[in-house]
C-alpha positions as CSV (number, residue, x, y, z in Angstrom):
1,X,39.5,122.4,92.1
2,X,41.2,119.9,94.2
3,X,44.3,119.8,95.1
4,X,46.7,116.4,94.3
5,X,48.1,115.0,97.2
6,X,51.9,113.8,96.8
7,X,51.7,109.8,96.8
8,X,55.2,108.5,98.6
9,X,54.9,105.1,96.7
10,X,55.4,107.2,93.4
11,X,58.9,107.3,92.3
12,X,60.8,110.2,90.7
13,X,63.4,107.3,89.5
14,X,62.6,103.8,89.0
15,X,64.7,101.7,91.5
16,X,66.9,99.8,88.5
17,X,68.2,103.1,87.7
18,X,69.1,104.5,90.3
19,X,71.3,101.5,90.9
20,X,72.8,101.8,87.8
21,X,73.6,105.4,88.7
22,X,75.0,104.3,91.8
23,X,76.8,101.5,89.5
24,X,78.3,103.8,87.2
25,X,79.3,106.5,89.9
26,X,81.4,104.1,91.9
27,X,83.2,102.4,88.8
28,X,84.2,105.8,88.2
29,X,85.5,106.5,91.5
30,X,87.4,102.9,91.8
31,X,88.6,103.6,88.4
32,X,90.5,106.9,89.3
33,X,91.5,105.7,92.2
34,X,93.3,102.7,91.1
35,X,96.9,102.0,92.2
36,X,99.1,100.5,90.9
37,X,102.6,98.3,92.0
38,X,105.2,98.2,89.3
39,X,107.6,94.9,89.1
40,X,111.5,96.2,88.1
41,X,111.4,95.8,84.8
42,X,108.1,97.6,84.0
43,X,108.9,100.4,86.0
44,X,112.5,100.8,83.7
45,X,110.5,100.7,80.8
46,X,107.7,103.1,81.8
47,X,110.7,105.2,83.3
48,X,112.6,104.8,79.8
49,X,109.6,106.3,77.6
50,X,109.7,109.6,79.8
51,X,113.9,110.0,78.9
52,X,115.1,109.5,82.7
53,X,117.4,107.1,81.6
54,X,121.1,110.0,82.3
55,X,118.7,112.3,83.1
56,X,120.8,114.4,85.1
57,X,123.8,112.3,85.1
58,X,121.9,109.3,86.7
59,X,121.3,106.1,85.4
60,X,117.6,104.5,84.9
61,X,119.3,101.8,88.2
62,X,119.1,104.3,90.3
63,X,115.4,105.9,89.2
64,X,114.5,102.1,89.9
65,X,116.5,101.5,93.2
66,X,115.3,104.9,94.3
67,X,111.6,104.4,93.5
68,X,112.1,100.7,95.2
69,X,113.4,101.9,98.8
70,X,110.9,105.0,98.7
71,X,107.7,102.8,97.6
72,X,107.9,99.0,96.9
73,X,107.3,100.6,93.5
74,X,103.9,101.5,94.5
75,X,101.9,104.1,92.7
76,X,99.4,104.8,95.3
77,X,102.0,105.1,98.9
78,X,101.4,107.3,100.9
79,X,103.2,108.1,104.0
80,X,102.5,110.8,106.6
81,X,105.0,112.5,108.6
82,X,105.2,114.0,112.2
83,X,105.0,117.3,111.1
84,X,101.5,116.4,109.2
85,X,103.3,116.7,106.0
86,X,102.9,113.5,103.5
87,X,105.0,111.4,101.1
88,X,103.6,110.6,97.7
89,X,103.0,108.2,94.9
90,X,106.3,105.8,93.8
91,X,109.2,108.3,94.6
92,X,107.6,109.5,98.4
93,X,108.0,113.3,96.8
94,X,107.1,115.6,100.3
95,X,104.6,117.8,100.4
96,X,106.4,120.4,102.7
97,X,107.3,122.0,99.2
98,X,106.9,120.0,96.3
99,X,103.2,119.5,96.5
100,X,100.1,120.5,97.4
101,X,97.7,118.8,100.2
102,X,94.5,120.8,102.2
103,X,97.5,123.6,103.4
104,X,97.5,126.4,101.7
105,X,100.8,128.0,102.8
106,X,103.4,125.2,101.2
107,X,105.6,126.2,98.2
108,X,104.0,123.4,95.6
109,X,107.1,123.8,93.6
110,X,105.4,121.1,91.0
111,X,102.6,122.8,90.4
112,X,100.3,120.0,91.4
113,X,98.2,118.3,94.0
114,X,100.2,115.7,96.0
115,X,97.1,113.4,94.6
116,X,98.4,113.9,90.9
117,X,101.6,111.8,92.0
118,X,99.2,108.9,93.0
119,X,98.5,108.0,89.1
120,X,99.6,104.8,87.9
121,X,100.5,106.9,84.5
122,X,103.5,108.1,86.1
123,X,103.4,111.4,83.8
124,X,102.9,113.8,86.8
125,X,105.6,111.8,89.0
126,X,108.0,111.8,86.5
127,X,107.8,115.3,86.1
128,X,107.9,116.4,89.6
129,X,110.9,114.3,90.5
130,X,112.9,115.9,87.1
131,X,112.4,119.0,89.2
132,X,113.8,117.5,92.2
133,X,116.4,116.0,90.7
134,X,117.5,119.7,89.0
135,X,118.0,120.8,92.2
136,X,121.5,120.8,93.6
137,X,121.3,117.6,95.4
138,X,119.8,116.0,92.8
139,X,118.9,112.6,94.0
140,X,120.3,113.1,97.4
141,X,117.5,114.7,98.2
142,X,115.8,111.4,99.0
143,X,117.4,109.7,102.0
144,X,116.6,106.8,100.5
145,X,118.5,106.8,98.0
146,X,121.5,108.2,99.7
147,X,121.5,105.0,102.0
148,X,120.3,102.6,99.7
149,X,121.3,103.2,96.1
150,X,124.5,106.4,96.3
151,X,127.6,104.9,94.9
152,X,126.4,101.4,95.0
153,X,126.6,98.8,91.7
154,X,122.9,99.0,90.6
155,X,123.3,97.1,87.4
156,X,121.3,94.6,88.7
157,X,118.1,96.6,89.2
158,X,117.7,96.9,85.5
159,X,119.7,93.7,84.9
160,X,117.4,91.6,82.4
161,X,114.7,94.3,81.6
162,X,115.6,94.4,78.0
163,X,115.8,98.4,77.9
């Protein structure tokens, strides 16, 4: 009986194949990882279909001016601190204690990887920041929003968005 010697030019996978696996892997990957920069007026809107418009006694200008001076309206920001802590997604939301990164030993009082607030669907964002916002500094929390948007005429940050 003789034995069959393995031939290297044979090919498990033919070469078009594998580059369509390759293909298919990496539209996957670029899909999921899409970000994704609001303009004013979409963000009020998108903001609008999850009820933060007086949630909490604050108007949809100030989700908007918050999510502006945080992000640029960005989806996908991401800003790391000193203490090797990071801000997330459109509203910067820390992950000291709202989130969770590679530490194990933060609070994660979201319930949810600091990665979920980097989708351009806004659904995990917008419920993280409802908790935030339940706390008792509400939006004061964010420093941002403190300097930027507290007791300031915002009207114009949702001025023309048809809402």
């Amino acid at each position: 009986m003789e034995a069959r010697s393995w031939d290297p030019r044979r090919q498990l996978c033919p070469p078009g194949i594998m580059l369509l696996a390759f293909a298919t892997l990496l539209s996957c990957l670029l899909t999921s990882g899409q970000a994704k920069v609001y303009s004013r007026c979409e963000l009020a809107r998108a903001l609008q279909d999850f009820g933060m418009e007086g949630y909490r006694g604050y108007s949809m200008a100030d989700w908007v001016c918050l999510a502006y001076f945080t992000s640029g309206f960005n989806t996908a920001a991401v800003d790391h601190e000193a203490d090797g802590s990071t801000n997330n997604g459109i509203f910067q939301i820390n992950s000291r204690k709202w989130c969770k990164n590679l530490s194990t030993d933060v609070p994660n009082w979201c319930q949810m990887y600091c990665s979920d607030l980097l989708n351009p669907n806004l659904k995990d964002t917008v419920i993280c920041a409802m908790k935030i916002a339940q706390q008792p500094q509400g939006l004061a929390s964010w420093e941002a929003w403190r300097r930027h948007c507290q007791g300031k005429d915002l009207k114009d940050w949702v001025d023309g968005c048809d809402l």
